[in-house]
Backbone as CSV, one residue per row, in Angstrom:
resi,resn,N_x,N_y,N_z,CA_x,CA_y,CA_z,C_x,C_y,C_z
1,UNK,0.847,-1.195,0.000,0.000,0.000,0.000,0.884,1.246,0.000
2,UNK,0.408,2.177,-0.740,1.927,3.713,-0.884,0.993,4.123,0.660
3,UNK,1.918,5.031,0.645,1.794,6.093,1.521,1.046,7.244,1.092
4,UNK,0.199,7.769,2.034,-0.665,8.759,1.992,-0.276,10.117,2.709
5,UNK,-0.921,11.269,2.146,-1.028,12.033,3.005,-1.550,12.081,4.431
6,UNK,-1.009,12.962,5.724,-1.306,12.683,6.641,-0.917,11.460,7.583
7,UNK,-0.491,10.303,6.501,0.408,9.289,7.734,1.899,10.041,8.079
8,UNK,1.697,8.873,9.520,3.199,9.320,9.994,4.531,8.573,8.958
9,UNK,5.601,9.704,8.445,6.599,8.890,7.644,6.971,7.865,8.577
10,UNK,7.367,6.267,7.583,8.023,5.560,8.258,9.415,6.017,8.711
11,UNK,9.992,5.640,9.796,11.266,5.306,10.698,12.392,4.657,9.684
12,UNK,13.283,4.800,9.745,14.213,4.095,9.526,15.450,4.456,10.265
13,UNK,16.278,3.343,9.906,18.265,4.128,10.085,18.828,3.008,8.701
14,UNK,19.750,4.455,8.297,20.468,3.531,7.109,21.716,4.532,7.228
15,UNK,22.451,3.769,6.453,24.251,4.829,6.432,23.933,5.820,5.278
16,UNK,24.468,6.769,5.284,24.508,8.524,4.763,26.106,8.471,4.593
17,UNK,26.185,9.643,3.833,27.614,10.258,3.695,27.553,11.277,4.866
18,UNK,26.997,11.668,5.604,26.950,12.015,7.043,26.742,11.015,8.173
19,UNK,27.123,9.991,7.962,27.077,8.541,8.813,26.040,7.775,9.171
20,UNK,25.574,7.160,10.214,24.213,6.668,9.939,23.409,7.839,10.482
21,UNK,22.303,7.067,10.118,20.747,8.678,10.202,19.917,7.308,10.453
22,UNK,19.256,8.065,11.748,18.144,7.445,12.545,16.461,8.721,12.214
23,UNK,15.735,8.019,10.876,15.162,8.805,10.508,14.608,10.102,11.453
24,UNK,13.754,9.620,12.127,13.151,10.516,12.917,13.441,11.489,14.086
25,UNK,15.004,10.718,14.442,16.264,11.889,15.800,16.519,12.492,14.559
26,UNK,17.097,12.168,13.739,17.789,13.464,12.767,16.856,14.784,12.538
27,UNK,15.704,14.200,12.065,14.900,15.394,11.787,14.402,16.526,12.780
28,UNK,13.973,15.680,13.907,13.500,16.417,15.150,12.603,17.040,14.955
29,UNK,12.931,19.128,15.275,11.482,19.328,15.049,11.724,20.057,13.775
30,UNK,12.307,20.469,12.827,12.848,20.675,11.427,11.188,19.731,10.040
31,UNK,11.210,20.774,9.092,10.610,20.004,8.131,11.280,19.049,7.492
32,UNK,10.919,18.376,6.455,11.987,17.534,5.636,11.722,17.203,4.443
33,UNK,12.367,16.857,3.497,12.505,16.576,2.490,13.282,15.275,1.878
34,UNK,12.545,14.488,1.575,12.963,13.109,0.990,13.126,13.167,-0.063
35,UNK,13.937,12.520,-1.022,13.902,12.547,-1.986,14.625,11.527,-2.928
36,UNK,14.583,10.590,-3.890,15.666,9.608,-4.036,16.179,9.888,-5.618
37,UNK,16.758,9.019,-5.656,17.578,9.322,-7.146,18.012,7.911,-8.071
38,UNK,17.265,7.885,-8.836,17.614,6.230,-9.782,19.299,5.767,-9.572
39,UNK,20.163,6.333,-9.903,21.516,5.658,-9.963,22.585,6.870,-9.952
40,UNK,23.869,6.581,-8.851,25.132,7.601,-8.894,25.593,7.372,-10.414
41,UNK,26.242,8.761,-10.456,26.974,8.614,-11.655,25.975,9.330,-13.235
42,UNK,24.757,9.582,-13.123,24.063,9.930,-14.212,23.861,11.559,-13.913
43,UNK,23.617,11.796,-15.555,23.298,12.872,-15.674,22.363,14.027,-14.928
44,UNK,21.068,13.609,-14.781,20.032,14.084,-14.146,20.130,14.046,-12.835
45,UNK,20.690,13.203,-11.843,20.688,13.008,-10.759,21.653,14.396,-10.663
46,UNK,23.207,14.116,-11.010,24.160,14.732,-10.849,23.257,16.435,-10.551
47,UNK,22.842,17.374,-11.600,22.172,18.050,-11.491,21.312,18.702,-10.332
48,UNK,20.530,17.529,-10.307,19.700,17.798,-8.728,20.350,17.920,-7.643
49,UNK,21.291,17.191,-7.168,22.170,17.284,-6.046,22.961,18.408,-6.213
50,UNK,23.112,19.000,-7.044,23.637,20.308,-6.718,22.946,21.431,-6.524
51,UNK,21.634,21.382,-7.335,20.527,22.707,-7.194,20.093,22.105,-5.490
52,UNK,20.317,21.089,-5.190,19.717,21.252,-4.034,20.547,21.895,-3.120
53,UNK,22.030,21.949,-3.073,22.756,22.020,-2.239,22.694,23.461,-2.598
54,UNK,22.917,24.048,-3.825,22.816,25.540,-3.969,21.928,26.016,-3.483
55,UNK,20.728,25.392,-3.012,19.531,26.259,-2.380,19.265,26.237,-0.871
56,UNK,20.834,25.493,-0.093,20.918,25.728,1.370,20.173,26.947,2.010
57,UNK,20.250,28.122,1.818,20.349,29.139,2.344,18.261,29.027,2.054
58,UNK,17.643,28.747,1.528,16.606,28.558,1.448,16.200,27.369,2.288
59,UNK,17.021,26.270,2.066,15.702,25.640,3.011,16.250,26.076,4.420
60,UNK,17.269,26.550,4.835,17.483,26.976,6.016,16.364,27.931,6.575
61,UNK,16.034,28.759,5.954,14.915,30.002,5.755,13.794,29.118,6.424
62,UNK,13.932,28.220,5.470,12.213,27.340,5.658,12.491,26.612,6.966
63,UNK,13.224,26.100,8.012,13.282,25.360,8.875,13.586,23.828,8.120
64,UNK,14.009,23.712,7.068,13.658,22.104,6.263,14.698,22.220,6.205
65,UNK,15.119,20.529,6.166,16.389,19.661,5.999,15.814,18.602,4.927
66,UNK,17.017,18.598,4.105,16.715,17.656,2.291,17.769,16.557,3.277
67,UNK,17.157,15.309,2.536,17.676,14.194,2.621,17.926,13.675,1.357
68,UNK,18.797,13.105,0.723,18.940,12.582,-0.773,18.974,11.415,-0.090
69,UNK,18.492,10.216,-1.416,18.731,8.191,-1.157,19.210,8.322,-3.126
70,UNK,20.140,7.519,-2.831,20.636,6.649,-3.746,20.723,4.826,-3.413
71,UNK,20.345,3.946,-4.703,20.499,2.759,-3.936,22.001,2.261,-4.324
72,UNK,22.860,3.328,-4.465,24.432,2.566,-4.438,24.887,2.980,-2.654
73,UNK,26.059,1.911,-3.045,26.743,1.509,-2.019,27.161,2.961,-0.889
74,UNK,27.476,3.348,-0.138,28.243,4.528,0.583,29.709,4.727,-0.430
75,UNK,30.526,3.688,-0.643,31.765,3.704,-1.319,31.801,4.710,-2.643
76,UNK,30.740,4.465,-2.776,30.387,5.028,-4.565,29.823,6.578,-4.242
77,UNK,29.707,7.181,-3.102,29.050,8.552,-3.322,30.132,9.378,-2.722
78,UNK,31.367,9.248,-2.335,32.629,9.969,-2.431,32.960,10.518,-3.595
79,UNK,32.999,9.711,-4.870,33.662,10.613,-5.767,32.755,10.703,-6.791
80,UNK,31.345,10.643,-5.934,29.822,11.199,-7.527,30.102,12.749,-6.371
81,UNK,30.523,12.435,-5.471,29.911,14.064,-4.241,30.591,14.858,-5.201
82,UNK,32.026,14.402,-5.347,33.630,15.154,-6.250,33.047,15.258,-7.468
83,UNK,32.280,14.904,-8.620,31.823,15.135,-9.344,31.140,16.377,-9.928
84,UNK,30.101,16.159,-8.285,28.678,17.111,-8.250,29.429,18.128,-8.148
85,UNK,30.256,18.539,-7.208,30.702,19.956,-6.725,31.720,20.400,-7.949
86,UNK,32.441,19.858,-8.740,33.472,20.197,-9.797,32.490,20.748,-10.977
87,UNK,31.188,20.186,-11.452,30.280,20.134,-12.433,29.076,21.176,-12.748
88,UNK,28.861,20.883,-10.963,27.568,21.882,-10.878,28.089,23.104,-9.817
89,UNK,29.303,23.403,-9.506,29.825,24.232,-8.362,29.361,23.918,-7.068
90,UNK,28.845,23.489,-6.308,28.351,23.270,-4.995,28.641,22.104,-4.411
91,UNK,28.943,21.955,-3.749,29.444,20.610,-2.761,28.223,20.029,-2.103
92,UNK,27.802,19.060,-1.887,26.944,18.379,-0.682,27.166,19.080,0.863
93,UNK,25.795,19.551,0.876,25.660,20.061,1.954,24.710,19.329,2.499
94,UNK,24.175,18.495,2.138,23.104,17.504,2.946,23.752,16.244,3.184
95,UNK,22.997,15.413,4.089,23.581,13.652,3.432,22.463,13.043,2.638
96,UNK,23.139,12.246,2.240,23.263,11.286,0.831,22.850,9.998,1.286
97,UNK,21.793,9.204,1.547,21.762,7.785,2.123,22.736,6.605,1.103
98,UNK,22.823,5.624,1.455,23.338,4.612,1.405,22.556,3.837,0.948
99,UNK,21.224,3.369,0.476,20.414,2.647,0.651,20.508,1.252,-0.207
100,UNK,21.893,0.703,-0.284,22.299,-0.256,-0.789,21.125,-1.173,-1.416
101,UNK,20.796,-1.464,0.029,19.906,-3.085,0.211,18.254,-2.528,-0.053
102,UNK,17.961,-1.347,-0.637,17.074,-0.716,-0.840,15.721,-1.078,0.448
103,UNK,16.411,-0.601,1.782,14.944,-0.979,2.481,14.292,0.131,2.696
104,UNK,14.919,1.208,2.794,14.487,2.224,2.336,13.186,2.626,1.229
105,UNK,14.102,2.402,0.469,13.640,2.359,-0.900,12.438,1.769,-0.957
106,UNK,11.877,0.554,-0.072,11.065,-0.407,-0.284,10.128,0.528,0.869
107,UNK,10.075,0.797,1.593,9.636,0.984,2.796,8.641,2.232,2.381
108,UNK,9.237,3.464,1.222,8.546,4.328,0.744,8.217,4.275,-0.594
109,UNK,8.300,2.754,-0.725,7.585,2.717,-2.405,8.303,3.392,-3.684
110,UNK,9.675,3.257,-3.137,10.224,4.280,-4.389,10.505,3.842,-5.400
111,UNK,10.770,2.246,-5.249,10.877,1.424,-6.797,9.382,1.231,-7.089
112,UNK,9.330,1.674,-8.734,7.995,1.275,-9.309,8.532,0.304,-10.465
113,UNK,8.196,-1.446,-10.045,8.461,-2.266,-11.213,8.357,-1.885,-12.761
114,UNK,7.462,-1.635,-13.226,6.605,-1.238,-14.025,7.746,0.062,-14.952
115,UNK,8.005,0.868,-14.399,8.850,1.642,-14.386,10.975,1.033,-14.811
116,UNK,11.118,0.624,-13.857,12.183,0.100,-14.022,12.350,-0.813,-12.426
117,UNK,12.825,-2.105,-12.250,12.256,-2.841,-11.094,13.706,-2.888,-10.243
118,UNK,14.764,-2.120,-10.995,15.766,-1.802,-9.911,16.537,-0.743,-9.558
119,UNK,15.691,0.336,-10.411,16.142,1.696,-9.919,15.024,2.008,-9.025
120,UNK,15.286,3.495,-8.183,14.291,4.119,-7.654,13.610,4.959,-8.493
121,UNK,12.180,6.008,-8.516,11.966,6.606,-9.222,12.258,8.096,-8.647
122,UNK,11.805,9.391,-9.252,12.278,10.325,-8.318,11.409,10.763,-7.590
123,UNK,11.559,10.378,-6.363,10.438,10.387,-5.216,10.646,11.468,-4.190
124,UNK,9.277,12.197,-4.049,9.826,13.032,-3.281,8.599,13.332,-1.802
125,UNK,9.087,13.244,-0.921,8.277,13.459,0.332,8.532,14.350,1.311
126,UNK,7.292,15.501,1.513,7.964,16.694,2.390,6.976,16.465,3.582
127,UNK,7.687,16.517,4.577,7.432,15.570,6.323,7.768,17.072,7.046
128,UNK,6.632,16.656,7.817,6.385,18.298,8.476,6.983,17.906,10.249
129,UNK,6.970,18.670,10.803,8.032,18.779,12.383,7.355,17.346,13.204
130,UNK,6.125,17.021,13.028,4.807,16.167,13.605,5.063,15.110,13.085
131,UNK,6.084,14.805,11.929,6.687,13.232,11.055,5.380,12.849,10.416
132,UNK,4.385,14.129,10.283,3.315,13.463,8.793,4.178,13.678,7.573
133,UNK,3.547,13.049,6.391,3.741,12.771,4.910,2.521,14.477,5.049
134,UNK,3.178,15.084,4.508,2.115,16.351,3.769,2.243,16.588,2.219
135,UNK,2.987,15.995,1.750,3.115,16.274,0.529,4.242,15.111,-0.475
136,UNK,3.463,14.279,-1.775,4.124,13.111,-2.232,4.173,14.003,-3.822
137,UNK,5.719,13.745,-4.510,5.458,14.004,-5.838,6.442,12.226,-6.521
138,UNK,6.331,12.271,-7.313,6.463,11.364,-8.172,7.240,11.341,-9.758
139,UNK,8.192,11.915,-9.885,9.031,11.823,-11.361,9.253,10.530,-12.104
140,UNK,9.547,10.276,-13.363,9.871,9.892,-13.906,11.601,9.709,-13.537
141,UNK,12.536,8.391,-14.156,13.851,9.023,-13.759,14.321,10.324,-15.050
142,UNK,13.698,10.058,-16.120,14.087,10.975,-17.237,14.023,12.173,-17.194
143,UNK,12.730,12.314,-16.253,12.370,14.271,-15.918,13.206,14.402,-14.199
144,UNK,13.931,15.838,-14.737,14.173,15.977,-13.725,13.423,17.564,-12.975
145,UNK,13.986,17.163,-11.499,12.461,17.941,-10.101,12.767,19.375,-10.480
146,UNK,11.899,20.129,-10.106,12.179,21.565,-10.131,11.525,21.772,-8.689
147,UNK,12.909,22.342,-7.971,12.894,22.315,-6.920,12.614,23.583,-6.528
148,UNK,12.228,24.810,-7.312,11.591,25.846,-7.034,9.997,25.600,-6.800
149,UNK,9.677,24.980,-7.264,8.477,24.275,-7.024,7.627,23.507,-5.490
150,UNK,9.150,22.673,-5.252,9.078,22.097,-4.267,8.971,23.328,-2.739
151,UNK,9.941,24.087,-3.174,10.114,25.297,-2.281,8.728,25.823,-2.191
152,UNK,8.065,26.487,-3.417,6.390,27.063,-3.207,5.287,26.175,-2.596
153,UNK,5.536,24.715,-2.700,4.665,23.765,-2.347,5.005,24.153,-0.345
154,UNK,6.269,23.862,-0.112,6.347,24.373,1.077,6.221,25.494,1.761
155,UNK,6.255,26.282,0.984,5.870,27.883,1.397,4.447,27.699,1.717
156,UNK,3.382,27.461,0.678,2.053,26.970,0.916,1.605,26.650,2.228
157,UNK,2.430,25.226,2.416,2.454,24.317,3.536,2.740,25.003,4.905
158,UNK,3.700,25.345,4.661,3.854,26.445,5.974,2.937,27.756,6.288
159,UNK,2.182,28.452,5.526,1.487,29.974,5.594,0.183,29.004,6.108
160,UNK,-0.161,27.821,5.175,-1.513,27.303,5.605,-2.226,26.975,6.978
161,UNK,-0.958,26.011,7.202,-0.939,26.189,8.506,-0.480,26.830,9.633
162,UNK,0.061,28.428,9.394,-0.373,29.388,10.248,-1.601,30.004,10.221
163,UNK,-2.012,30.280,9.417,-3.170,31.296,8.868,-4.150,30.406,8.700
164,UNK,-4.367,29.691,8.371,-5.486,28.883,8.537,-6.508,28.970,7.243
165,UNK,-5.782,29.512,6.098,-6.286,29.808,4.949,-6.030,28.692,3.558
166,UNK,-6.154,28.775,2.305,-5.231,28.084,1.062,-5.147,29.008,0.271
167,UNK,-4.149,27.933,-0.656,-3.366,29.037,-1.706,-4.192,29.041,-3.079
168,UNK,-4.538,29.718,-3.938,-4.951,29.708,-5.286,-3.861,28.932,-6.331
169,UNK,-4.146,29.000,-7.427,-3.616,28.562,-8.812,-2.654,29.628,-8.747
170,UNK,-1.636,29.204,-9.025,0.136,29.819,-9.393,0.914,30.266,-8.183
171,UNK,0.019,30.375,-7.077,0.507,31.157,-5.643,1.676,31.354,-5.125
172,UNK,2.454,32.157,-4.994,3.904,32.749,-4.481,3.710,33.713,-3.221
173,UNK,4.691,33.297,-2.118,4.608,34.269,-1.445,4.659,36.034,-1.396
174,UNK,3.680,36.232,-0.235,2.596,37.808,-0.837,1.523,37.955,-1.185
175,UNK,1.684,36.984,-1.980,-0.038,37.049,-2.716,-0.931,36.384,-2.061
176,UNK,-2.332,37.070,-2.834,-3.474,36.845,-2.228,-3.821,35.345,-1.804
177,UNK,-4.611,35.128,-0.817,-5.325,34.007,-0.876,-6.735,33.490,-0.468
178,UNK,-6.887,32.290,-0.209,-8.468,31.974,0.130,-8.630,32.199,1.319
179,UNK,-9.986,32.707,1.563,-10.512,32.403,3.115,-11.139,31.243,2.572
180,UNK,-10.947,29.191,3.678,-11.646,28.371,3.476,-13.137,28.470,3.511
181,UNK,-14.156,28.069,2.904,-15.837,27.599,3.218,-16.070,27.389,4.412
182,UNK,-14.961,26.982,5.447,-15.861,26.467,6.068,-15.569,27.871,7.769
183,UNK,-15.340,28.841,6.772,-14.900,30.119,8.085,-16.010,30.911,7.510
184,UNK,-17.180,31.273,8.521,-18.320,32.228,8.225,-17.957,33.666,7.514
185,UNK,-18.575,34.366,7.154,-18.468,36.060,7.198,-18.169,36.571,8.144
186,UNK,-18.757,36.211,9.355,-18.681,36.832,10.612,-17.386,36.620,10.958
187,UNK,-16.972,35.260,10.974,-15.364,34.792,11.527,-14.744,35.446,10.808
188,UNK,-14.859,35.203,9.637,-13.709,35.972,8.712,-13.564,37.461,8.844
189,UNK,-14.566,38.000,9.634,-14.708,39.650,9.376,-13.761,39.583,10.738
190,UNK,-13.850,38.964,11.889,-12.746,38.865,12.771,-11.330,38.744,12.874
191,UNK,-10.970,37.710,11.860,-9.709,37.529,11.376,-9.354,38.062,10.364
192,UNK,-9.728,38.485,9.507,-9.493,39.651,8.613,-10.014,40.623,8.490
193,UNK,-9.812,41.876,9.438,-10.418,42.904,9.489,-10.297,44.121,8.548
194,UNK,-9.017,43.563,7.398,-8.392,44.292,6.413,-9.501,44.040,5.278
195,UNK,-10.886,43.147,5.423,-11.611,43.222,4.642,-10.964,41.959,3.225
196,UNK,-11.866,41.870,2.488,-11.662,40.603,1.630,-12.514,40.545,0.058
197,UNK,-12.447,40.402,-0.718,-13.544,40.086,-2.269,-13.900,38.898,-2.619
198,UNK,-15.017,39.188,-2.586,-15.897,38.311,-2.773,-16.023,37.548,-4.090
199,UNK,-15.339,36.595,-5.031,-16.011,36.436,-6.033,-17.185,35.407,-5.915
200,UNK,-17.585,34.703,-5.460,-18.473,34.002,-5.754,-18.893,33.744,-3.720
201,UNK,-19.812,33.126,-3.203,-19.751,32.779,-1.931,-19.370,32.209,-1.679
202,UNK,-18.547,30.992,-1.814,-17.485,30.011,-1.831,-16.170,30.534,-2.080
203,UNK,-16.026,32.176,-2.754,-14.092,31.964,-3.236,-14.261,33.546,-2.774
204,UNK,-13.436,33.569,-1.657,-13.310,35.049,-1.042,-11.938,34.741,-0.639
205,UNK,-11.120,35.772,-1.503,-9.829,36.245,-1.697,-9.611,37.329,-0.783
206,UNK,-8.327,36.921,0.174,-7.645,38.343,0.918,-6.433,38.190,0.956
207,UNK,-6.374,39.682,0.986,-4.399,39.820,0.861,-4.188,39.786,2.134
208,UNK,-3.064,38.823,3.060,-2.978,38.705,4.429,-1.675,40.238,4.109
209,UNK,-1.074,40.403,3.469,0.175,41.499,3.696,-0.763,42.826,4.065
210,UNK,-1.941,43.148,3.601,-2.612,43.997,4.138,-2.944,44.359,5.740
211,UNK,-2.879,43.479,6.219,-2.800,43.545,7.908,-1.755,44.647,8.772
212,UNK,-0.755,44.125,7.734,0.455,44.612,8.359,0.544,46.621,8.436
């Protein structure tokens, strides 16, 4: 059965190029980011591991820690790390699992037979401080993630659950958003006293930067 939104991520410990990682002490109270990668040594992967590492200073922002899985050996991600950083400029700033014996791998459904029955696919899972699954994407190994994406999905994730609101179609932080259906006029005239538009009685748009 995959994993759903709202379950707790499974547990694990497996070896990292930061040594072993006991899923759930590592993370603590930090967001997270899973993510795996078909095979060291390829093109597309190579890539990602560096936009991810170039975008430290962002997920730092966000409270989130990226986890990369590869199912090669630990031996073999020393000199793909020397690769990444010579290729794409950035060094590994995260760790890198080990996930040899793919239990990992198995545990979050990341091999899809069907697909290819001994690579992983590019799987990605963002695990909130509480160790729920809030968010599953799913690549191909051929397409690779756009991790600006991943970043807005978490931006989302995070404003939502302060504010208690959702995001519209294209949404970037600043911009407007929903008051949910299920918050009256009255409530809403409480919590947003900056006022709100109405398009329809179901889709009432407010700018929360207006408060300020």
């Amino acid at each position: 059965m995959s994993l759903q939104l709202g379950q707790i991520a499974p547990d694990f410990e497996q070896d990292s190029t930061e040594g072993p990682i006991r899923f759930h002490d590592w993370l603590g109270e930090a967001w997270g980011v899973l993510f795996s990668h078909p095979k060291n040594f390829t093109p597309v992967c190579t890539t990602e591991l560096g936009e991810v590492a170039r975008l430290k200073p962002e997920w730092d922002k966000r409270g989130v820690k990226p986890l990369g899985l590869s199912v090669d050996p630990l031996s073999a991600h020393g000199e793909w790390s020397r690769d990444i950083a010579e290729t794409q400029g950035h060094a590994l700033n995260f760790p890198l699992l080990a996930d040899a014996d793919g239990r990992v791998a198995r545990l979050y459904g990341m091999i899809h037979p069907e697909s290819d029955p001994t690579l992983t696919v590019r799987a990605v899972y963002v695990i909130d401080p509480a160790k729920r699954i809030r968010l599953v994407l799913t690549y191909p190994p051929s397409s690779g993630r756009n991790f600006a994406e991943i970043l807005r999905a978490i931006d989302s994730l995070q404003l939502t659950d302060a504010e208690k609101v959702a995001t519209p179609v294209n949404w970037n932080p600043g911009q407007p958003v929903i008051i949910p259906a299920s918050l009256s006029d009255a409530e809403a005239g409480q919590r947003y006293p900056q006022g709100w538009r109405t398009l329809r009685p179901y889709l009432r748009v407010v700018d929360l930067a207006a408060q300020d």
